[in-house]
N, C-alpha and C positions, 0 to 999 in steps of 0.2 A: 239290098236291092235284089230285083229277083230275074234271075238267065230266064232272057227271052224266048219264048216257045211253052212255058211250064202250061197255058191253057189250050196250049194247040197238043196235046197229049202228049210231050216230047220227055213226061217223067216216068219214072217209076213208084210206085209208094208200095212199102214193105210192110204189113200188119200182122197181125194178132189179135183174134178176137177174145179176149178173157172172160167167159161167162160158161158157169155149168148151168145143168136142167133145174138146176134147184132153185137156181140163184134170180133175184127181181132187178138185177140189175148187170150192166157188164161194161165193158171198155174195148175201146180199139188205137193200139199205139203202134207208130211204126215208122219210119224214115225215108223222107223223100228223096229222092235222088233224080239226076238227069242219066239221057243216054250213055254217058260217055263216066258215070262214076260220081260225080258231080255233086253234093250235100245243095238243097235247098232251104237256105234259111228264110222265116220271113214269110213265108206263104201262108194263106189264110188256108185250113182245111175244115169242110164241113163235113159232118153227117147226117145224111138225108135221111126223116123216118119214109121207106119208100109208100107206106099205105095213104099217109097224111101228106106227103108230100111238102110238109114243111122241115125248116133245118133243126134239128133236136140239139145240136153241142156244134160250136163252133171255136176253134185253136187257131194258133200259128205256130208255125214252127219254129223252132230254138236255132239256133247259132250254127249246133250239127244237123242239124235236119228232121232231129225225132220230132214226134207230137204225140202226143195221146187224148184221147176222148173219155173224159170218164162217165160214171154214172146214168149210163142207157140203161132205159128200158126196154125191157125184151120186144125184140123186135125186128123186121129187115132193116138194114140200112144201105145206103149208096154213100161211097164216100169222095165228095173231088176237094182238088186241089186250085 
């Protein structure tokens, strides 16, 4: 179940983007959390490719709150939760 407020921005998401210049590909993993410390399990998170504006990888988060995005391609992205 997931603490009310997580789409009114009341979270945090901590990431990492893994990808060098070289690389056709990358990842972004990281762990949600509330205001107040809080592990968000169970949340849906996307990533937006922002030029196409559609969602390229789509996760939920595990039990502790990580997720990670694998297998992008280069690119920007937006990522919500």
């Amino acid at each position: 179940m997931l603490r009310s407020g997580i789409l009114g921005g009341t979270f945090a998401a901590i990431w990492l983007i893994a990808a060098t210049a070289s690389a056709q590909s990358g990842q972004i993993q990281g762990k949600l959390v509330d205001e107040q410390g809080g592990v968000l399990p169970g949340a849906q998170v996307s990533a937006i490719d922002e030029e196409k504006g559609v969602i390229a990888r789509q996760v939920t988060s595990g039990a502790d709150g990580f997720f990670s995005l694998v297998a992008l391609l280069r690119c920007r992205y937006t990522v919500r939760a």
